[in-house]
Structure formats: structure tokens, C-alpha cells
C-alpha positions as CSV (number, residue, x, y, z in Angstrom):
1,X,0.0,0.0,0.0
2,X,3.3,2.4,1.0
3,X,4.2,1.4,-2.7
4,X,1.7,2.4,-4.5
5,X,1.1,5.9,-2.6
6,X,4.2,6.9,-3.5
7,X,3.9,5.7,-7.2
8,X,0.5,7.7,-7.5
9,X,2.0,10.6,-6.0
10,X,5.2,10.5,-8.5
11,X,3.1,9.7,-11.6
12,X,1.0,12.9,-10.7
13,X,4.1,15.1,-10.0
14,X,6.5,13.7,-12.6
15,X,4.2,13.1,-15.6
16,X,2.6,16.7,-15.8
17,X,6.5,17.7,-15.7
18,X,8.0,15.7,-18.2
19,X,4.5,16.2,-20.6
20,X,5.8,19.7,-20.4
21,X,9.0,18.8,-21.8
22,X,7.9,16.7,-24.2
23,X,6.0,20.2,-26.2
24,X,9.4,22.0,-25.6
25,X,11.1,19.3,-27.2
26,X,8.4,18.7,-29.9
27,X,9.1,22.6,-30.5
28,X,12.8,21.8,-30.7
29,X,12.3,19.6,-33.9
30,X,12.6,22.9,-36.3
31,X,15.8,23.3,-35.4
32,X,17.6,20.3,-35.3
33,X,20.5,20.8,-37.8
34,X,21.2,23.2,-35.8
35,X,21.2,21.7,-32.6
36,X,23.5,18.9,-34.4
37,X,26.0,21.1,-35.4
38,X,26.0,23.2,-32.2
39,X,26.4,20.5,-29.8
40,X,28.8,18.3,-32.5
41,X,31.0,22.0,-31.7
42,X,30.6,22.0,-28.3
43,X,31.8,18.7,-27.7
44,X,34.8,18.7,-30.1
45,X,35.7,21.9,-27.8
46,X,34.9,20.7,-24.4
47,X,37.3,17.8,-25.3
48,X,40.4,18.9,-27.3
49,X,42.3,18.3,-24.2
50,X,41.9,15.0,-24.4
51,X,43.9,11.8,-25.7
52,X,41.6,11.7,-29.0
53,X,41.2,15.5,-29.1
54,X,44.8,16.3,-29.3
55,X,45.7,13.7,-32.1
56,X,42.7,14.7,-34.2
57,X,43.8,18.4,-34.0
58,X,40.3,19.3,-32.2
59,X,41.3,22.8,-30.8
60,X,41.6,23.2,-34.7
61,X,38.0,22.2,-35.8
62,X,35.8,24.9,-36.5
63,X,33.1,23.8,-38.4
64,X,31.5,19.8,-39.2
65,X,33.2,20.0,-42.4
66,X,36.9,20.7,-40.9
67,X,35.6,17.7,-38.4
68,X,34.7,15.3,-41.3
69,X,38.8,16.6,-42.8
70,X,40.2,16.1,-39.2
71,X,38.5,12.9,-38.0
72,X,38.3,9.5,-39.9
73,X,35.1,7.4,-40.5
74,X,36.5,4.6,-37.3
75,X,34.8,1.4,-36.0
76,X,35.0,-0.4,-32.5
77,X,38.6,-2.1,-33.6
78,X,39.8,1.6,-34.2
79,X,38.1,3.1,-31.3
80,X,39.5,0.3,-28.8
81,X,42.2,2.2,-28.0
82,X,41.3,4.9,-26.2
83,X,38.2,2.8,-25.1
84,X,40.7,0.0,-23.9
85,X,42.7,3.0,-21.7
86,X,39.4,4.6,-20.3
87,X,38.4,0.7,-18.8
88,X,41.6,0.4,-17.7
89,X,41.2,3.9,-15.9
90,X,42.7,6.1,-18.4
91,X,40.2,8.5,-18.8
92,X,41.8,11.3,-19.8
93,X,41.8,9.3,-23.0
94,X,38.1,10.0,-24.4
95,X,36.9,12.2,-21.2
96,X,37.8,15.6,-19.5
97,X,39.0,15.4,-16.2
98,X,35.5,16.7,-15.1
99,X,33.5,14.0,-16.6
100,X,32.2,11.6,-14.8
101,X,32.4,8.1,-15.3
102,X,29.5,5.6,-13.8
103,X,30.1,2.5,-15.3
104,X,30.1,0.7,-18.7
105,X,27.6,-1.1,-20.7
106,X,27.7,-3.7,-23.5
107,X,26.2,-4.8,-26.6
108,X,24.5,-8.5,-27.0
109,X,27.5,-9.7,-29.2
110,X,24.7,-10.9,-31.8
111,X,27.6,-11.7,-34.0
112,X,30.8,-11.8,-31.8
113,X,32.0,-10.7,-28.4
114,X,30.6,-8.2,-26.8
115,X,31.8,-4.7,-27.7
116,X,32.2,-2.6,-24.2
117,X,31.8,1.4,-23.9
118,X,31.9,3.9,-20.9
119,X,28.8,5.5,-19.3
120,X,29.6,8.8,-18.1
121,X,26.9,11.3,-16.1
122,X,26.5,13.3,-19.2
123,X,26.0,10.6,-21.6
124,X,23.0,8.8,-19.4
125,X,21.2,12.3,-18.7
126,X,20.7,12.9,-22.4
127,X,20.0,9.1,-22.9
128,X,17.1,9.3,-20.3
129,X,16.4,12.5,-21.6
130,X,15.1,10.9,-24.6
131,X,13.8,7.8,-23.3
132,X,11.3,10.3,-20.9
133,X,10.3,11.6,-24.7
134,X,9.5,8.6,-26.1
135,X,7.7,7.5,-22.9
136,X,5.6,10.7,-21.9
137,X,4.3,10.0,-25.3
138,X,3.2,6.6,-24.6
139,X,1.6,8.0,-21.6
140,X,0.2,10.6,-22.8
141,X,-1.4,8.0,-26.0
142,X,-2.3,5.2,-23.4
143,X,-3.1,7.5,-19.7
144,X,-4.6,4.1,-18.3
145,X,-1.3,3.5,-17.9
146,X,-1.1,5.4,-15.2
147,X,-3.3,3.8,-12.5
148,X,-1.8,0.8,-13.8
149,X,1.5,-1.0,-12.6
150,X,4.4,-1.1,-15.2
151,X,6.8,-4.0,-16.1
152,X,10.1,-3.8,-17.6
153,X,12.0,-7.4,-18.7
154,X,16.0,-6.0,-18.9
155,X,19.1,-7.8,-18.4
156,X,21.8,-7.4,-15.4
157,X,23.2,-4.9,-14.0
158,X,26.6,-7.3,-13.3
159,X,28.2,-9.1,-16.0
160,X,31.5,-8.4,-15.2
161,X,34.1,-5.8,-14.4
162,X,36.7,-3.2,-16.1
163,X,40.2,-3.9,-15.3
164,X,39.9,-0.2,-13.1
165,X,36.8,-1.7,-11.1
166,X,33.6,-0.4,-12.8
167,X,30.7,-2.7,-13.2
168,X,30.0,-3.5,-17.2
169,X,26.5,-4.1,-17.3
170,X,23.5,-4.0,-20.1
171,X,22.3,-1.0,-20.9
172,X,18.4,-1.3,-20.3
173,X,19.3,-2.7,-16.7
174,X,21.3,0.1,-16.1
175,X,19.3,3.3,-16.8
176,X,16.4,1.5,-14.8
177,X,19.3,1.4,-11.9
178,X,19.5,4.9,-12.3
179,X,16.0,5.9,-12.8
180,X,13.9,9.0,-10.7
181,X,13.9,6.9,-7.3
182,X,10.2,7.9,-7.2
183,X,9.5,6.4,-10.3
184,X,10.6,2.6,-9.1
185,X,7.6,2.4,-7.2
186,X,5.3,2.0,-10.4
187,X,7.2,-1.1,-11.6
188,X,5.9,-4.6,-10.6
189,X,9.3,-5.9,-10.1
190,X,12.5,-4.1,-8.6
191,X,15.2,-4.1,-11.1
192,X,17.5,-6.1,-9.8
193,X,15.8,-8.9,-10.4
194,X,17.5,-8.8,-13.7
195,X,20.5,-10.0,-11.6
196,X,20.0,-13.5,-11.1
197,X,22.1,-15.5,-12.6
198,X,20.0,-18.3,-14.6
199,X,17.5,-17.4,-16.7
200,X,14.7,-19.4,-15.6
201,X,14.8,-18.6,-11.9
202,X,15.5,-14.8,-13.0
203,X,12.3,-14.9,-15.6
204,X,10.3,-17.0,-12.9
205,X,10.6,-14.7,-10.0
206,X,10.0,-12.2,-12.5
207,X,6.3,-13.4,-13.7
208,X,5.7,-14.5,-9.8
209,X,6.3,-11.0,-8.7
210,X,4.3,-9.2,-11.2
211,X,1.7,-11.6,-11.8
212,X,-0.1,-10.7,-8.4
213,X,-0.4,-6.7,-9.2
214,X,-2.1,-5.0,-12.3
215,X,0.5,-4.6,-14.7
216,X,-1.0,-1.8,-17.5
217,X,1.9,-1.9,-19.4
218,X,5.2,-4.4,-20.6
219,X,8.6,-3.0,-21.9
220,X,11.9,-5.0,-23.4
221,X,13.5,-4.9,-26.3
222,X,12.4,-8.3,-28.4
223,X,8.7,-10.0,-28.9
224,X,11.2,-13.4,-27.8
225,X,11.2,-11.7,-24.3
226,X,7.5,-11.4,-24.5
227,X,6.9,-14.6,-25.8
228,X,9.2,-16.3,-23.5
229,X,7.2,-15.1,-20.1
230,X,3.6,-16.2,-21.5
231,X,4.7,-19.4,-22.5
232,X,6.3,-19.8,-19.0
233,X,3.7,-18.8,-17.0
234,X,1.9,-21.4,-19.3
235,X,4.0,-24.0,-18.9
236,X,4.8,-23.3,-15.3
237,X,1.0,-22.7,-14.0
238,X,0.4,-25.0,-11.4
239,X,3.8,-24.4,-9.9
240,X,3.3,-20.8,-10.0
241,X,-0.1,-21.2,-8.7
242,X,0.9,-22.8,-5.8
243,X,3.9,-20.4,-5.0
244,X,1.8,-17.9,-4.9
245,X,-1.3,-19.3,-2.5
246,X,1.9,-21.0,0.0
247,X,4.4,-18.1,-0.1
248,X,7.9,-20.1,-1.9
249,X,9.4,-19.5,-4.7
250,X,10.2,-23.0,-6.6
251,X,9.7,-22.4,-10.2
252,X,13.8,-21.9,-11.1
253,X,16.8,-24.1,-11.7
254,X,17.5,-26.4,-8.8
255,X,20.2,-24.9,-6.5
256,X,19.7,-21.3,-7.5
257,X,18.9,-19.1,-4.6
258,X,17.5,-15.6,-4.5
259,X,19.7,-12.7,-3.2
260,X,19.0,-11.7,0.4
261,X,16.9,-8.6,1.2
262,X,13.9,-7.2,-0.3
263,X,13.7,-9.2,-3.4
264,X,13.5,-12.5,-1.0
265,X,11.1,-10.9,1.1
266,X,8.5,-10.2,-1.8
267,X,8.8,-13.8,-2.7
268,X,7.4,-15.2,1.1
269,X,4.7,-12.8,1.0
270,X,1.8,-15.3,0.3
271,X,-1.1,-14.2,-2.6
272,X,-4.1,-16.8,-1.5
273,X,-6.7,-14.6,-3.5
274,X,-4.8,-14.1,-6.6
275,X,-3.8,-18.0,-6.2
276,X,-8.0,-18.6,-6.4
277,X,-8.2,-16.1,-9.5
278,X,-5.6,-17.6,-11.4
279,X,-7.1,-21.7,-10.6
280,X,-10.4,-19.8,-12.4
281,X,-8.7,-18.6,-14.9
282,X,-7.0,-22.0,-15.7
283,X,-10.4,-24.1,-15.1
284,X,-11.9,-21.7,-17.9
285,X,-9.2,-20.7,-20.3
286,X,-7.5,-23.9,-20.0
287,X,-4.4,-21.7,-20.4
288,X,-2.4,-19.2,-18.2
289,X,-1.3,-16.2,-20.4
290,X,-0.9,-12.5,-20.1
291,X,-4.3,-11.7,-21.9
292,X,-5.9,-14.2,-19.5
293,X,-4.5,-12.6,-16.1
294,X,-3.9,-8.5,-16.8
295,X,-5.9,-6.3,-18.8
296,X,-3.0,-4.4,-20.5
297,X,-2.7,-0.5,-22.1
298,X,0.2,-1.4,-24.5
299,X,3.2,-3.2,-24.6
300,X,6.4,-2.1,-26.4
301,X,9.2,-3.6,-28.4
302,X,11.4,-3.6,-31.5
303,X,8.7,-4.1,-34.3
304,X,10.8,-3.9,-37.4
305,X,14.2,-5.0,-38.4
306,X,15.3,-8.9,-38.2
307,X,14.3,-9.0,-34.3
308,X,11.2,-7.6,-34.9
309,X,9.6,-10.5,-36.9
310,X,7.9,-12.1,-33.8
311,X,5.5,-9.5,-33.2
312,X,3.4,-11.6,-35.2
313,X,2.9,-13.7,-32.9
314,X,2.0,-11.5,-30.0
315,X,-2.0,-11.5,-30.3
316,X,-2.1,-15.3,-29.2
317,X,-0.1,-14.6,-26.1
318,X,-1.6,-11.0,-25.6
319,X,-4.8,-10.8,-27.1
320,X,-5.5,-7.3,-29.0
321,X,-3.4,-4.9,-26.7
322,X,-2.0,-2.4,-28.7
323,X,2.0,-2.4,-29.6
324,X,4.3,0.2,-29.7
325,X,8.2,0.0,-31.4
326,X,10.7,0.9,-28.5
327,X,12.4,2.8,-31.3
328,X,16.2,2.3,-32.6
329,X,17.7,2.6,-29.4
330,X,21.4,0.8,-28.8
331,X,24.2,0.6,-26.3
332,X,25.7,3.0,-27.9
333,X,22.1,5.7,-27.5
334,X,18.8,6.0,-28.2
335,X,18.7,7.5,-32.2
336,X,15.3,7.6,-32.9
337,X,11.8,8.3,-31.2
338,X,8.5,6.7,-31.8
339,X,5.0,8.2,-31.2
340,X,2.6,6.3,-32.5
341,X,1.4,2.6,-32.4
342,X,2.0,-0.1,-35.1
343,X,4.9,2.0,-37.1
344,X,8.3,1.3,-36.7
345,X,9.6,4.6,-37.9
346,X,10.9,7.5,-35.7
347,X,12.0,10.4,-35.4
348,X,16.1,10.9,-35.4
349,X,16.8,12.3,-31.4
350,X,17.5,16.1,-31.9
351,X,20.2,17.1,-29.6
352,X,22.4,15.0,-27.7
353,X,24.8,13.8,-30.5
354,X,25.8,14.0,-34.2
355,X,24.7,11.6,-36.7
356,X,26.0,11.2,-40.7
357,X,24.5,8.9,-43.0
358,X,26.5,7.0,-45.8
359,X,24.4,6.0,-48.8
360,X,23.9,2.0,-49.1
361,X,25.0,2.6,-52.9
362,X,28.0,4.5,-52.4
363,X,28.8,8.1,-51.7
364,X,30.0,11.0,-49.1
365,X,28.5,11.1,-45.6
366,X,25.2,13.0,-45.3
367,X,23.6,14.9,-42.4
368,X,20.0,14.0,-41.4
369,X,18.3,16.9,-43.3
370,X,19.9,15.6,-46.7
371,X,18.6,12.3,-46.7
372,X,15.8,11.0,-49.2
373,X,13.1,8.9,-48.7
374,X,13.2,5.6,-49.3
375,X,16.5,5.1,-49.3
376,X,18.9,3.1,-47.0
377,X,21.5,4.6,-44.8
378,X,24.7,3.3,-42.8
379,X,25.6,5.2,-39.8
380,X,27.7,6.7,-38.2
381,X,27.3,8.5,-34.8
382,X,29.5,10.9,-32.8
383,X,28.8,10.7,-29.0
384,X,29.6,11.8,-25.4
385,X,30.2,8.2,-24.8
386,X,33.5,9.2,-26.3
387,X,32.9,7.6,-29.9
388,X,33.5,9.9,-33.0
389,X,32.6,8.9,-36.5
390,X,31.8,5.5,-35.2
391,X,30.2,2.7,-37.8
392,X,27.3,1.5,-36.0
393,X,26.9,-1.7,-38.2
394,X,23.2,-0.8,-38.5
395,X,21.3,0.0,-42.0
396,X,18.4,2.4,-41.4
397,X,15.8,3.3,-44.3
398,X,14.4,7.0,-44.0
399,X,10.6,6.7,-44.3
400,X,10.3,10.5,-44.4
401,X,10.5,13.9,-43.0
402,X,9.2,15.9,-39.8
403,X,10.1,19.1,-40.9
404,X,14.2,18.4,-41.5
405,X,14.3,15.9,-38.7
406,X,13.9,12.7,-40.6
407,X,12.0,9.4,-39.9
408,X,13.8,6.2,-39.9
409,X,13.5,2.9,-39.6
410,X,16.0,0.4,-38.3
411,X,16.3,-2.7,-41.1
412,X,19.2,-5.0,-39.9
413,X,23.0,-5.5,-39.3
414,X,25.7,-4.4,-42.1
415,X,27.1,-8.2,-41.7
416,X,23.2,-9.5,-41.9
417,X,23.6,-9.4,-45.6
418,X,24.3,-11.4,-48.4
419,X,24.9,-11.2,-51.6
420,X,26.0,-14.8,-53.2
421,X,25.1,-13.6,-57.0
422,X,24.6,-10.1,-57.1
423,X,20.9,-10.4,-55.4
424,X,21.7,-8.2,-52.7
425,X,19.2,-9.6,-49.9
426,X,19.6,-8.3,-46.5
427,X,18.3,-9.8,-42.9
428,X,15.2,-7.7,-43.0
429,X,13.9,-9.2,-46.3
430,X,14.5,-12.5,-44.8
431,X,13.0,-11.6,-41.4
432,X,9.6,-10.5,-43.4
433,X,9.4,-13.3,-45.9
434,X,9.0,-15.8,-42.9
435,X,6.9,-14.2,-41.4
436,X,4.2,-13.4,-44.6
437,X,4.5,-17.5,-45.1
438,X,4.1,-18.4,-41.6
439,X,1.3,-16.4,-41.4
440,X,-0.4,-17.4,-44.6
441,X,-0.1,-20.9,-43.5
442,X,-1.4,-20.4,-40.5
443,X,1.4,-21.0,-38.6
444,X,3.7,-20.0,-35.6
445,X,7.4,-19.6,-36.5
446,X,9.6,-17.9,-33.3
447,X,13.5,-18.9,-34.7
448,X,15.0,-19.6,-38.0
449,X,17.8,-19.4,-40.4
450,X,19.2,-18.4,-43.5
451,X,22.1,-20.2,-45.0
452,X,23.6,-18.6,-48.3
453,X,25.4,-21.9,-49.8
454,X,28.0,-22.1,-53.0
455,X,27.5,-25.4,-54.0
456,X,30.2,-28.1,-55.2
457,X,28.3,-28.3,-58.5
458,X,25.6,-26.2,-59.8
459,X,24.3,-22.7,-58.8
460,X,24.5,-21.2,-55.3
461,X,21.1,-21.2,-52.9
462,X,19.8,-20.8,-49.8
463,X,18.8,-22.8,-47.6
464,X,16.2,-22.0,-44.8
465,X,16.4,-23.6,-41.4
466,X,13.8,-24.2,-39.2
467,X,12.3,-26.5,-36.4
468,X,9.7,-29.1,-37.3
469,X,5.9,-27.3,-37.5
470,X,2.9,-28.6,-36.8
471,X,1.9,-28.6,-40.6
472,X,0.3,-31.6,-42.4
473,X,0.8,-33.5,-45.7
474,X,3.0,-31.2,-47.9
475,X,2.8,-28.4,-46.3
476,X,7.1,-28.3,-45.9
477,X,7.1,-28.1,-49.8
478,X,4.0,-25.1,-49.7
479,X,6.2,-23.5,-47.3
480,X,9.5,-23.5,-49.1
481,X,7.8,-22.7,-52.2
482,X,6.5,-19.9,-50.3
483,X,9.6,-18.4,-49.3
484,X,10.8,-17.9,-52.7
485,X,8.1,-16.7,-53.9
486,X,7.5,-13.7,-50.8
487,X,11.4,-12.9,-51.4
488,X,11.0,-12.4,-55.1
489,X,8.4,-10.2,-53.9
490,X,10.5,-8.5,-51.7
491,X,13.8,-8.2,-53.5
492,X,13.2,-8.6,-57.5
493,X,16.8,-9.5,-58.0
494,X,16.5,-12.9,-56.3
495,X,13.8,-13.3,-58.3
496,X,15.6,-12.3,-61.3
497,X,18.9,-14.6,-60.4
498,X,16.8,-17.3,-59.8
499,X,15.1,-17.0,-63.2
500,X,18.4,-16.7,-64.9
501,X,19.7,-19.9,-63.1
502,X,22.2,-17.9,-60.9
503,X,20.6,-18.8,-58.0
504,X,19.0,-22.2,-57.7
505,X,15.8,-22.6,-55.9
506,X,15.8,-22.5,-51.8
507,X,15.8,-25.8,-49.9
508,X,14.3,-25.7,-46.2
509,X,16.4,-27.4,-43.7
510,X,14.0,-28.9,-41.0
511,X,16.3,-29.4,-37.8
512,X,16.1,-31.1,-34.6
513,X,13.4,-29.5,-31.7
514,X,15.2,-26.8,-29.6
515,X,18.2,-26.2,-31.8
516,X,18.2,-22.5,-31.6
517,X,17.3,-22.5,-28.4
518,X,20.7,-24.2,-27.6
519,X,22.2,-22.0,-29.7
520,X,21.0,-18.7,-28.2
521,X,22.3,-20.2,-24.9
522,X,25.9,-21.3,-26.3
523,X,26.3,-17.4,-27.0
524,X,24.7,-16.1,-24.1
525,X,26.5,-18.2,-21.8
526,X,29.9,-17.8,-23.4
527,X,29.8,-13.9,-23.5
528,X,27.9,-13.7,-19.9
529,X,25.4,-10.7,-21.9
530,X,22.2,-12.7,-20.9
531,X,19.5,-13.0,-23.6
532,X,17.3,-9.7,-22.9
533,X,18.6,-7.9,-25.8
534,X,20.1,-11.0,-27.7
535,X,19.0,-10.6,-31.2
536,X,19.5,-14.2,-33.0
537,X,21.4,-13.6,-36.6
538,X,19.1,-13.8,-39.8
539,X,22.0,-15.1,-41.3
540,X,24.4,-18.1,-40.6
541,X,27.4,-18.9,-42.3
542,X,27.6,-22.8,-44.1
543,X,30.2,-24.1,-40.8
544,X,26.7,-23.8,-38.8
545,X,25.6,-26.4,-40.9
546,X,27.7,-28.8,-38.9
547,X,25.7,-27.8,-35.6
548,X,22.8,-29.0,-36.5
549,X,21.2,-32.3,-36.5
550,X,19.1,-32.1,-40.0
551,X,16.0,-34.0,-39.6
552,X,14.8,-34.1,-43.0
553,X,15.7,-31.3,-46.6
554,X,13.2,-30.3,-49.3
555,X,13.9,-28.5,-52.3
556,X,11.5,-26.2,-53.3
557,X,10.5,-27.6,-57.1
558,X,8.6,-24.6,-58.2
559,X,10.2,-23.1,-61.3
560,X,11.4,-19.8,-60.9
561,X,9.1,-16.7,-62.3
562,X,10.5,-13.8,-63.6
563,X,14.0,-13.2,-66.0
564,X,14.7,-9.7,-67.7
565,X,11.2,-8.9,-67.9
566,X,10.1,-9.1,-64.4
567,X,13.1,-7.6,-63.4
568,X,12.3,-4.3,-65.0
């Protein structure tokens, strides 16, 4: 009851505050190539006495185009460095002597070890400066939100230290760490819950704490977080059940055992009523899922790109609540802004750091305001986390224009792309082909797997991995045919190649029950990240071939449509 006083007395002091923000900001949005170039000045300035400002000749640069002459397009191998010397407490290297440095944060390592970077005080305020943009927003779309309780799934806080004693943790943990103490009253779970160790106790005590209070509203970054809770409270029901109505906590690996403190004292609080309301819920539903036991606002995560295929799939776990794109955030900032439901597009942040653009076809670096529509970007951001120039990896499409601000949507990875015969096909494509076929098969499909191949003899393909369906007769063959077809839609040159016999037709690759399950734990485990903000790869190289136990191939026998003329 002390709780939720003091959440209702922040959410009626706080939310009025930050709403007025949110119109100052909105007004801000006119002049954001300004902004840009302003703050890009004032941080070259406020940090030419630094390692990186004095060999870059910063006390020099007057203007973004004597930055662009004095500073070289870099990524994480070229910035490791000066990152490497401000872990190892160095941080005169990247950071004034009055910055101050928190702690660090680290990517997923999607595709290979985890890349580590420096949280300073400055960086974080602008970061949750933008993050109360996008969420007032929400708020102010959804305000039955606000009597409601709220529920972030993050990662830990504690996944290992620098060599000068900081924490390195994941980003989404760590800005709830440091959120408005006020403000931690309206979640359903503390955050460091995120700090348990296994997965299954951590995403147990997780669903037992917030399953006895009105949750309004759910937060992470992927629809496999999402997914993954329903189906455990699901799968775990009469456990849970019964934890609840006696007051334990036995739903996680054996031998795991909860910190000491608060966290363990929520867990022996028994909840006989709710107990009683679930057992009815069961007894009528026959199932235990979010729609069944909350009545939620909205719930938000990535929506577009490869990771944001499984949104799909959301309705059958959470009924018809509304779903909003978390926007391209990173560990490396939040870029873009989202305010509205079902679109994946936002607005580029204005303020807080300098973004340039470099054409997916080839050319010189753009600023925001130059960009055109439709088009796809790579990216390069300048920070207060002390990166400058920095290749983010990431290919963003700009969808349009707010004024000069522009409107982009995240697609994929630079390295989730392929291009076997000049077909060009990136992760996206791939991600939204599955998801057309499993959906116009009727179908649930949560992992899979491209595999461009160069075969020994005769053209190169791809080959499609997935785990067995519940499909019937030939629906393997439908489906395969399917996934041609939808990426010839999507990407007329593999339509084209395949017509012209450059590429042969897919073959779908039907492997053993829980292989990318396994694999998502492999990686997780090996670089200690957690699987939060673990976004599986589209794409897998042929060696992953010898991972998996192949329970059966078909070759899609369809004949190709298309040649020169459908490719015009």
C-alpha cells in the first residue's frame, strides 16, 4: 500500500512535468540541424584536451566540415584504444578530467564478443532525456497507464568488471538502476531482479512477482522476451499457482537461490486470493497467459528490423493490446523516437549527438536533413560516450520527413547481408518473408535461419532452417515454395537470379526440436550478456551447418518466375 502511494503521488508530479517537456522538445524539432552542429561544436571543444582531441587536432575544428577533414570514418577495432585505456582507468583518453564516469555497458554480441563502452553522467542524462520523450508519449497515448502498474523485462546490472573496477552491465538494466527513485515504485518488479544469474529462476521470479499486481503496461526490447514469459507462465502454471497461494518460490533451476533482502522478502509474501483467481482462470481458459491474467494499455518492443519478426505472434499470447516500437535505441544511445502505435519509424533524437549517414550505394556522408526517402543509410554516430565517427553496423531506411528531422526505420545489421550472386538480400527481407509465409499458412514460426550456400556443383542457394511445424501432408514443400516466392516479392533480384539460373531454388532445412534454443544459450552463456537484448542472426554462415542435426531437406520444385522482364 506504501508502494503504491508513492507511485501515485510521483506519476502525478512527474508526468505533468516531463509532458511539459515533451511540447518543448516537440518545438525543438525545427531546429535540429542546428542543434546537431552546435552540440557536435561544443563537444569537439569541451574535449580537445583530451587523448583523442589532441591527435585529431580538435582545438583546430571549427566547423562539421573541418571535423569530417580532421577525423576518420573509425569502428569499434579503431576506437579500442582509447576505449581499452578509459576501462583500464585512463580516462583522460576519451573524457575531460571533469567527466564523470558511472560504469560501462555492453552490446548482446549478436555476432561476436561483446563490444564494451563507458557511461559517463553526461551521456546517461541525455539518454534518459530521450527515453522520458519517447515514454511521456506513450503516456500521454495510453493514460490508463497510469493507475496501472508497469513492467520492464532487462538484463543485469553485473556481467563483469573493467580492469579499473567499474561494473560492465547491459544498458536497459542500467538506466532503470539509475532511474527517478520515485519512479521505481510503479514497476511490478525491482530491477534487480535482472541479476540473477539463470534465466529461468531470473524470468520466474519475474512473472511470480508481477503476476499478483495489475501490470497496465510491458517493456523490453524483443517479442522473444514477451513470448518467453507467457509461455512460462503457461508451462509453469500450477507451480506458479501454488507459489503464490503458500508463499515459496520453486519455479527456477535447482540450487539457485534468491539474493538476500527485499527481493527475497517479496517472494514469502503469500497471494491466496490471486492463487484462487488464477485456478479460475485456468479451469476456464484452460491456459495461463498475459491476456488471460492482466488487462493491458500497451506493450512495447522492436517491431521492425530482423528481431522484430515475432510480433506476429504476439496477439495469441496478448490478445489485441496495442504495440508500440521501442524505437532504434542501442548501447551506444537512443537515435530515434516513436509516437505512434504499429509504425516502426521514428524520429532521429535532436540534440544530444551528431549523426551522418552514408548512402547504401556509395557516396559521401550525409547529415540527417539531406537524406531521401526511401532510401537506405549506414551510420555513423558521434557521442559523449566518447565515440566519434563510429560505424554503428546498422542499416536504417528513412521513411520520411518531420520538418528536416527525418523518420527512420532500423532494417538489420551491415554483416546481416548477403549477396551470393549479385541479389543483394539483406536480414530484413528474410526476417519479413517468414513471417508473410508463416502467417499465410497459419502457422507460428519464433526462430530460423538463412544459410547462403555455394554449391560443389551447380548454382548457389539458400537454404532456410527451421524447427519441425505442426503442418500436415505437404505443407514443408507449400512453405519452401512460399519463401521464394515472398522474397522475389521483396527483392526482385532474387527473383531475377533465380530466373536466370544464378541462383538455384531455396531448400528448407528442418532441424532437430530446440536447436536455436541451444544456440541462443551457447552465446549467451559464453559472453555472460544474458539473452534480454540478444537478437538471434538472420543469417548463418555454411560451418553452422555442422551444428545442427538435420531432420529431413526439401527443395523447393517450383520453377522460378520472372528473367529480364520481371526484373524491370
Amino acid at each position: 500500500m506504501r508502494d503504491d502511494l508513492i507511485a501515485a503521488i510521483a506519476r502525478s508530479t512527474i508526468y505533468p512535468y516531463n509532458r511539459s517537456k515533451y511540447r518543448k522538445y516537440q518545438a525543438l524539432l525545427a531546429q535540429a540541424p542546428r542543434l546537431e552542429r552546435d552540440g557536435l561544436l561544443e563537444m569537439v571543444k569541451r574535449n580537445a584536451g583530451t587523448g583523442f582531441g589532441r591527435a585529431h587536432g580538435f582545438s583546430e575544428i571549427g566547423s562539421i566540415a573541418d571535423f569530417r577533414a580532421r577525423v576518420p570514418i573509425s569502428d569499434y577495432a579503431g576506437m579500442a584504444p582509447y576505449l581499452d585505456a578509459v576501462a583500464r582507468g585512463e580516462t583522460r583518453a576519451l573524457f575531460p578530467s571533469s567527466e564523470r564516469l558511472l560504469e560501462f555497458c555492453c552490446t548482446s554480441g549478436t555476432t561476436g564478443q561483446p563490444k564494451v563502452f563507458p557511461i559517463t553522467q553526461r551521456w546517461l542524462n541525455i539518454y534518459q532525456r530521450h527515453w522520458r520523450i519517447w515514454g511521456v508519449k506513450a503516456l500521454m497515448d495510453h493514460p490508463a497507464i497510469m493507475q496501472k502498474k508497469w513492467l520492464q523485462i532487462s538484463g543485469s546490472t553485473r556481467i563483469g568488471r573493467t580492469a579499473s573496477g567499474h561494473h560492465i552491465g547491459m544498458i536497459s538494466a542500467i538506466t532503470a538502476r539509475y532511474q527517478n527513485p520515485l519512479m521505481k515504485f510503479g514497476f511490478a518488479a525491482p530491477h534487480d531482479v535482472g541479476n540473477i544469474a539463470d534465466s529461468t529462476t531470473r524470468n520466474y521470479a519475474l512473472l511470480r512477482l508481477a503476476i499478483v499486481q495489475p501490470v497496465g503496461f510491458i517493456i523490453t526490447i524483443t517479442a522473444a522476451n514477451l513470448i518467453g514469459m507467457a509461455q512460462l507462465a503457461d508451462r509453469m502454471k500450477e507451480t506458479l499457482i501454488r507459489d503464490l497461494h503458500d508463499g515459496t518460490m520453486s519455479g527456477g533451476a535447482e540450487g539457485q537461490q534468491l539474493p538476500e533482502g527485499r527481493l527475497r522478502t517479496l517472494m514469502r509474501t503469500p497471494h491466496q486470493k490471486r492463487a484462487r483467481e488464477l485456478e479460475r482462470i485456468v479451469e476456464a481458459t484452460g491456459t495461463l497467459y498475459p491476456k488471460d491474467f492482466w488487462q493491458l494499455e500497451l506493450v512495447a518492443c522492436w517491431t521492425s528490423g530482423t528481431a522484430g519478426y515475432q510480433t506476429r505472434n504476439l496477439p495469441a499470447y496478448y490478445g489485441n493490446t496495442p504495440v508500440r516500437d521501442v524505437g532504434y535505441i542501442s548501447s551506444e544511445g537512443r537515435h530515434t523516437i516513436t509516437t505512434g502505435d504499429g509504425s516502426a519509424g521514428g524520429r532521429l533524437v535532436a540534440g544530444g549527438a551528431f549523426y551522418e549517414f552514408i548512402p547504401q550505394d556509395g557516396g559521401e556522408a550525409l547529415n540527417g536533413s539531406e537524406l531521401e526517402i526511401g532510401k537506405t543509410y549506414t551510420v555513423l554516430l558521434t557521442s559523449d560516450q566518447g565515440l566519434y565517427r563510429y560505424q554503428m553496423g546498422d542499416i536504417v531506411r528513412c521513411n520520411g520527413f518531420e520538418g528536416p528531422t527525418p523518420v527512420l526505420e532500423f532494417l538489420c545489421k551491415t554483416e546481416q547481408f548477403s549477396d551470393l550472386e549479385g541479389e543483394k538480400i539483406s536480414g530484413d527481407q528474410i526476417a519479413a518473408a517468414m513471417a508473410e509465409c508463416a502467417q499465410r499458412l497459419g502457422v507460428t514460426l519464433e526462430s530460423f535461419a538463412a544459410i547462403p550456400l555455394r554449391a560443389e556443383r551447380g548454382a548457389s542457394y539458400y537454404a532456410f532452417a527451421i524447427e519441425p511445424l505442426s503442418l500436415c501432408g505437404d505443407a514443408e514443400r507449400r512453405l519452401i515454395a512460399m519463401i521464394d516466392e515472398e522474397l522475389g516479392k521483396l527483392n526482385f533480384l532474387y527473383r531475377y537470379k533465380q530466373a536466370d539460373g544464378s541462383l538455384a531454388p531455396a531448400h528448407l532445412l528442418v532441424v532437430e526440436q530446440g536447436t536455436f534454443a541451444t544456440r541462443t544459450n551457447l552465446h549467451t552463456e559464453r559472453t555472460g550478456t544474458g539473452e534480454t537484448q540478444y537478437k538471434p542472426p538472420v543469417f548463418l554462415s555454411a560451418s553452422a551447418l555442422a551444428e545442427f542435426k538435420i531432420l529431413r531437406t526439401i527443395r523447393n520444385t517450383t520453377a522460378a518466375q520472372g528473367g529480364p522482364g520481371a526484373a524491370a
